[in-house]
C-alpha positions as CSV (number, residue, x, y, z in Angstrom):
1,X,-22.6,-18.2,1.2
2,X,-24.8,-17.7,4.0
3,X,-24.8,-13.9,5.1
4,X,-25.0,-15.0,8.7
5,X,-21.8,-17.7,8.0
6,X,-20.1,-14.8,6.0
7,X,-20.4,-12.7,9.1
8,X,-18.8,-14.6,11.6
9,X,-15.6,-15.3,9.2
10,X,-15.1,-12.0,8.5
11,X,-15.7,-11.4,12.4
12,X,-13.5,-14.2,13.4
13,X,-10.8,-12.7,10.5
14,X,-11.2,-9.0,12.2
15,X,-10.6,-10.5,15.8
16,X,-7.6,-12.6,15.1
17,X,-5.5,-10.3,13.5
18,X,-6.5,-7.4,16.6
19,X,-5.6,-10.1,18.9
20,X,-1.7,-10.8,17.2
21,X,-1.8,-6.8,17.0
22,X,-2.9,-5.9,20.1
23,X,-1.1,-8.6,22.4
24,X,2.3,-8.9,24.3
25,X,2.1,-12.5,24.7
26,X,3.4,-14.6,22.2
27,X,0.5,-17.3,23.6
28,X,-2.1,-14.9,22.9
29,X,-0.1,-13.6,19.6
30,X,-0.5,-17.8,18.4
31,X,-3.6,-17.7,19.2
32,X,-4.6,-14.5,17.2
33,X,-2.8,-16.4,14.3
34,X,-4.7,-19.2,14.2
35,X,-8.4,-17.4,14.5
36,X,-7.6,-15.9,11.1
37,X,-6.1,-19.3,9.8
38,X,-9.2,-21.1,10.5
39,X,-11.3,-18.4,9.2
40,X,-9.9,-18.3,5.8
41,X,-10.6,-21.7,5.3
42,X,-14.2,-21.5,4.6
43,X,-13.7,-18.3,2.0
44,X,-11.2,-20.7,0.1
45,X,-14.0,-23.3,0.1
46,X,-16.9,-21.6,-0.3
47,X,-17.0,-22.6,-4.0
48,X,-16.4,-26.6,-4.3
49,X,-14.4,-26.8,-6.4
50,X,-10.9,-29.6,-6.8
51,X,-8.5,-26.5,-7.0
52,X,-10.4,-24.4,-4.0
53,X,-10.1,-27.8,-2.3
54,X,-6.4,-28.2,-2.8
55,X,-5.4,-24.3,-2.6
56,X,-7.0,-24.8,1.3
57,X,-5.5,-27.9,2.1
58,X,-2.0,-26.3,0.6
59,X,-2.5,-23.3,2.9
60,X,-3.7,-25.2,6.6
61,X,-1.1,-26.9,6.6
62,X,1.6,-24.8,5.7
63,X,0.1,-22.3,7.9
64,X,-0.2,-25.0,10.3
65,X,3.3,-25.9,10.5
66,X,3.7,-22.2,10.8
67,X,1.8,-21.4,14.2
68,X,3.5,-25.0,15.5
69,X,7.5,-23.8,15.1
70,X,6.0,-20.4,16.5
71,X,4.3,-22.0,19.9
72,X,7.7,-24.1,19.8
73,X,10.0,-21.1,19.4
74,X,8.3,-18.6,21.7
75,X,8.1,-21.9,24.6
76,X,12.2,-22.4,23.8
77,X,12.3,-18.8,24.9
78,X,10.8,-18.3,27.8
79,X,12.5,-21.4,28.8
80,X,16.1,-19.7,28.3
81,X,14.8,-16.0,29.1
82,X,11.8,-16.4,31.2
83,X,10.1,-14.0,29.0
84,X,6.7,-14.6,26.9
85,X,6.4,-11.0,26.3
86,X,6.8,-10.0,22.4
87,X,9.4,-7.0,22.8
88,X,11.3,-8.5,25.5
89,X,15.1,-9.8,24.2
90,X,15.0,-12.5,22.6
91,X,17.4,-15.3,22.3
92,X,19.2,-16.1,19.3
93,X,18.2,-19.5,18.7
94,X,14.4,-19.0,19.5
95,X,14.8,-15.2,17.6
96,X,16.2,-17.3,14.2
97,X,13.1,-19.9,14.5
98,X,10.8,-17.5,15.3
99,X,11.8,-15.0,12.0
100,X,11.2,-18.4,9.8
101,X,8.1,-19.8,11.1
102,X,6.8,-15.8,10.4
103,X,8.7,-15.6,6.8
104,X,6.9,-18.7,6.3
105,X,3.3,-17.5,6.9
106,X,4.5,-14.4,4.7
107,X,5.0,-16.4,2.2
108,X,8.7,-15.0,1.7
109,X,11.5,-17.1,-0.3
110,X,12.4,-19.4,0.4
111,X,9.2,-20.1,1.9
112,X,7.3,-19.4,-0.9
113,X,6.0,-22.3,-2.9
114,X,2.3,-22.7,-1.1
115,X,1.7,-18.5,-2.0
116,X,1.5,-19.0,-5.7
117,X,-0.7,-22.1,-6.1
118,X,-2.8,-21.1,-3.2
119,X,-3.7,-17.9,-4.3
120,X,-4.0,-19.2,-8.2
121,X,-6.6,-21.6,-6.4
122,X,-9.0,-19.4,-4.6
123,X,-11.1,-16.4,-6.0
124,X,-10.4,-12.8,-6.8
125,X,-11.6,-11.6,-3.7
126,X,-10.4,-14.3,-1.5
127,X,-7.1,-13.5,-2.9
128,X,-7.0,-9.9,-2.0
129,X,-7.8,-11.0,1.1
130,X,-5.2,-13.5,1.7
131,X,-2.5,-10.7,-0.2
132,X,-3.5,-7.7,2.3
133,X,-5.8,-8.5,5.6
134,X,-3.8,-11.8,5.8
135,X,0.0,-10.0,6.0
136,X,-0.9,-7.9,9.0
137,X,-0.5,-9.9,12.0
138,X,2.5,-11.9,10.4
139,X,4.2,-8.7,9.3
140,X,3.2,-7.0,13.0
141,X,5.1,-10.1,14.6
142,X,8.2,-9.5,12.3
143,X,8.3,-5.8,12.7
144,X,8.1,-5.8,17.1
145,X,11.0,-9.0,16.4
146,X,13.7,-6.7,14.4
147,X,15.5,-6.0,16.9
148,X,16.2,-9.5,17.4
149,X,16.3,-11.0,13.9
150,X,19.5,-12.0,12.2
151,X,21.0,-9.1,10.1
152,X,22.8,-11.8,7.0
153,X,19.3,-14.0,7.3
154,X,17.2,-10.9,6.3
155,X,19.5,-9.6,3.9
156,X,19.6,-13.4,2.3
157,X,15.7,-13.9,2.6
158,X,15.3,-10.5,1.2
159,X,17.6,-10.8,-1.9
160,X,16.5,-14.4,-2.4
161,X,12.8,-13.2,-2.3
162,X,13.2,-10.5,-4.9
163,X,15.3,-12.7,-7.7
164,X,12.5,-15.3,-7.1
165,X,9.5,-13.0,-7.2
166,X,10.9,-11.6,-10.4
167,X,12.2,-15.0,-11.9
168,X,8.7,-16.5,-11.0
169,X,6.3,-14.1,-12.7
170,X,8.1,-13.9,-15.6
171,X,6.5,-16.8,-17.5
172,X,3.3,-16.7,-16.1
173,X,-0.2,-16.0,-17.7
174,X,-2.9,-15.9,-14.7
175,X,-3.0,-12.8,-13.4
176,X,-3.4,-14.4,-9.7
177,X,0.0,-16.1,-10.1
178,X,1.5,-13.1,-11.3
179,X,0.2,-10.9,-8.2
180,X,1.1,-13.8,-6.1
181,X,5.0,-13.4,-7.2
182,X,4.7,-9.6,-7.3
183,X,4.3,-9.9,-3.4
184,X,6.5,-12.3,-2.5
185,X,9.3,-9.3,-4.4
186,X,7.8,-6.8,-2.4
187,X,8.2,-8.9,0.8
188,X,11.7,-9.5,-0.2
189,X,12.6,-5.3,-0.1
190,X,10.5,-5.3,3.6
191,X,12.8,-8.1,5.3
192,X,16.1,-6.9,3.7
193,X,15.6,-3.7,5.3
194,X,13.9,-4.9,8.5
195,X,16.8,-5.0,10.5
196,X,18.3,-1.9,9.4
197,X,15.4,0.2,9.4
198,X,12.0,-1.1,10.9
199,X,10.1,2.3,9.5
200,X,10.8,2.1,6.1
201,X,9.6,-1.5,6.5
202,X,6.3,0.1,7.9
203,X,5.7,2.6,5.7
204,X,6.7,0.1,2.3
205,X,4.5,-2.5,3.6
206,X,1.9,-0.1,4.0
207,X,2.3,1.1,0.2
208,X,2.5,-2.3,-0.5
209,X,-1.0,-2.8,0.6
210,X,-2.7,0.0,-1.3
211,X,-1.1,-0.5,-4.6
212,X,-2.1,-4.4,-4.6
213,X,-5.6,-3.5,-3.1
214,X,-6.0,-0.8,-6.6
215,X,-4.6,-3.9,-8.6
216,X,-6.8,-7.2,-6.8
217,X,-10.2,-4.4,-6.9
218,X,-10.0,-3.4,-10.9
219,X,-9.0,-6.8,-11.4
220,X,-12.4,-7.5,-9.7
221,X,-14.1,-5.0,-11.7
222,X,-12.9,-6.6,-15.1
223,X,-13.3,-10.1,-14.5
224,X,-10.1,-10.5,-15.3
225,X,-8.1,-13.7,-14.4
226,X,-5.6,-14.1,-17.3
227,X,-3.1,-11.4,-19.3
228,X,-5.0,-13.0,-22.4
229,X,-8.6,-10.9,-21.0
230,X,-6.5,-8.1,-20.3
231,X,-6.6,-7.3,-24.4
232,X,-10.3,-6.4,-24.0
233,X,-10.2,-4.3,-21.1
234,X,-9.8,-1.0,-23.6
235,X,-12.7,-1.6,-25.3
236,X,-15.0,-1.6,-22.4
237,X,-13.2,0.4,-20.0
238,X,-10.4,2.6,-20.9
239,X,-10.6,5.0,-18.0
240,X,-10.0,2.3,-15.8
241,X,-7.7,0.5,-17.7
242,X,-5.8,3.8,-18.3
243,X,-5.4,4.2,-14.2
244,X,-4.5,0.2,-14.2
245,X,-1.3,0.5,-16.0
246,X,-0.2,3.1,-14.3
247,X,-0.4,1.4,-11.1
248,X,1.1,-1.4,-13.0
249,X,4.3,0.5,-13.3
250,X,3.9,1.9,-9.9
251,X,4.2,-1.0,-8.7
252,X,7.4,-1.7,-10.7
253,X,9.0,1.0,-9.0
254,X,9.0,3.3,-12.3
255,X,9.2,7.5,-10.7
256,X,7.4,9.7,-10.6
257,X,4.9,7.1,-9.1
258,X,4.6,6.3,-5.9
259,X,6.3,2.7,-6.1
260,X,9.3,4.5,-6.8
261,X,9.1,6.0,-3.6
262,X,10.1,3.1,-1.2
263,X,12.9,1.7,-3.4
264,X,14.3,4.8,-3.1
265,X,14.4,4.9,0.1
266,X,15.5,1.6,1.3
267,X,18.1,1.6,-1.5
268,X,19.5,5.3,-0.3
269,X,19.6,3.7,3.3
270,X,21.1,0.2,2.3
271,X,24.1,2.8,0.5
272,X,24.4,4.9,3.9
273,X,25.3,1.0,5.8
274,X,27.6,0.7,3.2
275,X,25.4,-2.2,1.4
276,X,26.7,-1.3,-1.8
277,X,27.1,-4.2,-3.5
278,X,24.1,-5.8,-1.5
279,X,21.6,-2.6,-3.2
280,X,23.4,-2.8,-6.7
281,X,22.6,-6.8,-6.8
282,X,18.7,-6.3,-5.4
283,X,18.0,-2.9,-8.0
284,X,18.9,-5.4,-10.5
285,X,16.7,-8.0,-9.6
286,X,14.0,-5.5,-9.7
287,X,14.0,-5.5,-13.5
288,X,12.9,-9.2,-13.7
289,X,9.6,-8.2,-12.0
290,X,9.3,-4.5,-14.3
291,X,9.9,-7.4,-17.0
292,X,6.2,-8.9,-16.2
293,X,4.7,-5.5,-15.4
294,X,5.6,-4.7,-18.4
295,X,3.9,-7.0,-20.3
296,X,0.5,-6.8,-18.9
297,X,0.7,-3.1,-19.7
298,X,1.8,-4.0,-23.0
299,X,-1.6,-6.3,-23.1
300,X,-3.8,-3.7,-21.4
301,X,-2.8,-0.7,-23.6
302,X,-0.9,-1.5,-26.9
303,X,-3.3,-5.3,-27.7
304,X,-6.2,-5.4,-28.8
305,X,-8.6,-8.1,-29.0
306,X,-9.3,-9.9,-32.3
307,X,-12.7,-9.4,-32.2
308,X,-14.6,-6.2,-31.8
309,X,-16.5,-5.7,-28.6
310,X,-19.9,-5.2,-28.7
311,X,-20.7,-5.0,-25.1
312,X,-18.9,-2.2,-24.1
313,X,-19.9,-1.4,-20.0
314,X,-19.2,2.0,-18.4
315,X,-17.2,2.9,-15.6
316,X,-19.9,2.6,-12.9
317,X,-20.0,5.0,-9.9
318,X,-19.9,2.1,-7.3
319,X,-16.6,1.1,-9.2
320,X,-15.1,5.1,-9.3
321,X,-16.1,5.0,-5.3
322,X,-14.3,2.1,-4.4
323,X,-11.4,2.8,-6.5
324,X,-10.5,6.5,-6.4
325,X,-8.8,6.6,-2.9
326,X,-6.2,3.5,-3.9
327,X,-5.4,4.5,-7.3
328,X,-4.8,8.1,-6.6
329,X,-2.5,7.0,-3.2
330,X,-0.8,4.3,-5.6
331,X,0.1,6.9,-8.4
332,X,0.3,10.0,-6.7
333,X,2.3,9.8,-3.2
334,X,5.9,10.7,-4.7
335,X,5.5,14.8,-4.6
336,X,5.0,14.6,-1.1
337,X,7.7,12.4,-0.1
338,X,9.7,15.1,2.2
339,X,6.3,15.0,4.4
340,X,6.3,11.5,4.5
341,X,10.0,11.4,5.3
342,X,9.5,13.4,8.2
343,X,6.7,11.2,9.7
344,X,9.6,8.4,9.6
C-alpha cells in the first residue's frame, strides 16, 4: 500500500476512536464510530483478494447497521429526555437499543456471527487491529452506558457469549478463527460484569488487550495461520514458542498467570451479589475455551513436524523488542494483584 494512503487510515483510525473517547455527544460519538469504520475498510482490502473482499463487505455492513440503531437510539432519547449527552440518564427503551447496537459492533453473542469470518478473511495484522484498536471506542460507549444497561440482558449476553466463544473454537483449525472466538469469550466476562462492577470491566478489558496483542504479534512473527504450522514453531523458535504457550494458558485463565487474575475477580464479585449459580454456570463454560487453548499448546510444545527443519531462524532483536513488554504483562501481573486491586 501506498505509505502516503497508509498514513491517512491509520490517521483517520487514531481520530475516530479519540473522537467516540473524547466526546459527550452521542452525535459526535456516531460520528467517531464511523471514521474508524470507514478506515478499516481499505486495510481489509488492501490485498484483492475474494475472501478480503467478502470479510469487508461482512463487516460495513454489520457495522453499518450498527452506527444506524445507535443515531436511532440516541435520537429516541433525546426525544424522551432531552438529553444528547453520553452520561446523562438514559431511558430504558433507548438504554436497551443503545447496549445492542454497541454489543453488536463488539462482536458479542449473540451478535457474533460477522467476528469470526471477518477476521478469518483479513490479514494477521489487520486482525490485531480489528481485535484491539477496534474495541476501544465501542467498549468506551458501553462502559460511560452501565449505569443504564439492563442488569438480566448483560448477564444473558455475557453467559451466552462465553458458552459460544468456547463451543465455537473448539473445532476450529485457523488460528484467526480461533482468536476470533477467544474474544468474543472474553467479551462475554466484560458485559456480565458491566453492570455490577464497571472497573473490573476496565481493568479485564485492558488485560484483554495485552494478552491478544502478545498472541496476534508472535503469531506475526511465525507466519502462523493454522494449528497445523504451529508443529514447526519449536524447531525454529523455541524461546518464543516457550513464552507463546504460556500466554496461551494465560489467556485460559490457568494461575499463577495473569489471565487468572480477572476471572478471579469478577467471579469473587459475582459470589458477593449472590450470583452463585450465575458464576458456577460461566466458570464452567470457561473450560470449553481452556479445551482449544489447550490444544494449540499441545501443537506448539508436545508436536513435532514430520519433517526436520532445515531453516531454523533466530529470535531477532526487532522481534524480542516488540514482544517483551506484552508477554511479560500477559504472564506475569498476578503477584501484584493487591496493587492493582487498590487502583480499582
Amino acid at each position: 500500500m501506498n505509505p502516503f494512503a497508509l498514513s491517512i487510515i491509520a490517521s483517520s483510525l487514531a481520530l475516530g476512536t479519540i473522537t467516540t473517547l473524547t466526546s459527550y455527544h452521542w452525535l459526535l460519538a456516531w460520528v467517531g464510530l464511523e471514521i474508524n469504520t470507514l478506515a478499516m475498510i481499505p486495510l481489509m482490502t488492501k490485498i484483492p483478494h475474494p475472501r478480503a473482499i467478502e470479510a469487508a463487505t461482512k463487516y460495513f455492513l454489520t457495522q453499518a447497521a450498527a452506527s444506524a440503531l445507535i443515531l436511532f437510539s440516541s435520537t429516541m432519547n433525546a426525544w424522551t429526555s432531552g438529553e444528547w449527552a453520553i452520561n446523562a440518564e438514559t431511558h430504558s427503551t433507548p438504554a436497551l437499543l443503545l447496549s445492542i447496537a454497541l454489543t453488536m459492533k463488539l462482536g458479542i453473542a449473540p451478535f457474533h456471527f460477522w467476528l469470526p469470518e471477518v477476521l478469518q478473511g483479513v490479514p494477521l495484522v489487520t486482525g490485531l487491529i480489528l481485535s484491539t484498536w477496534q474495541k476501544l471506542a465501542p467498549m468506551a460507549l458501553l462502559f460511560q452506558l452501565s449505569h443504564s444497561v439492563n442488569l438480566p440482558l448483560m448477564l444473558s449476553l455475557g453467559l451466552v457469549s462465553t458458552v459460544i466463544g468456547g463451543w465455537g473454537g473448539i473445532n476450529q483449525t485457523q488460528v484467526r478463527k480461533i482468536l476470533a472466538f477467544s474474544s468474543i469469550a472474553h467479551l462475554g466476562w466484560m458485559v456480565a460484569i458491566l453492570k455490577l462492577s464497571p472497573q473490573l470491566t476496565l481493568f479485564n478489558f485492558a488485560l484483554y488487550l495485552v494478552m491478544t496483542s502478545s498472541l496476534f504479534l508472535t503469531f506475526i512473527s511465525m507466519n502462523t495461520k493454522s494449528i497445523n504450522e504451529l508443529s514447526t514453531s519449536w524447531t525454529k523458535t523455541p524461546t518464543l514458542t516457550t513464552i507463546t504457550l504460556l500466554t496461551l494458558l494465560s489467556m485460559s485463565g490457568l494461575p499463577p498467570l495473569t489471565g487468572f487474575l480477572p476471572k478471579w475477580l469478577i467471579a469473587q464479585e459475582m459470589i458477593k451479589q449472590d450470583l452463585v449459580s450465575f458464576t458456577l454456570i460461566i466458570l464452567l463454560s470457561t473450560l470449553l475455551s481452556l479445551f482449544f487453548y489447550l490444544r494449540m499448546t499441545y501443537s506448539m510444545s508436545l508436536t513435532l513436524a514430520p519433517n526436520s527443519s532445515f531453516s531454523s531462524t533466530s529470535w531477532s532483536s526487532k522481534t524480542k523488542n516488540i514482544m517483551a513488554t506484552p508477554a511479560t504483562l500477559s504472564l506475569l501481573l498476578l503477584p501484584i494483584a493487591p496493587t492493582m486491586l487498590t487502583l480499582l
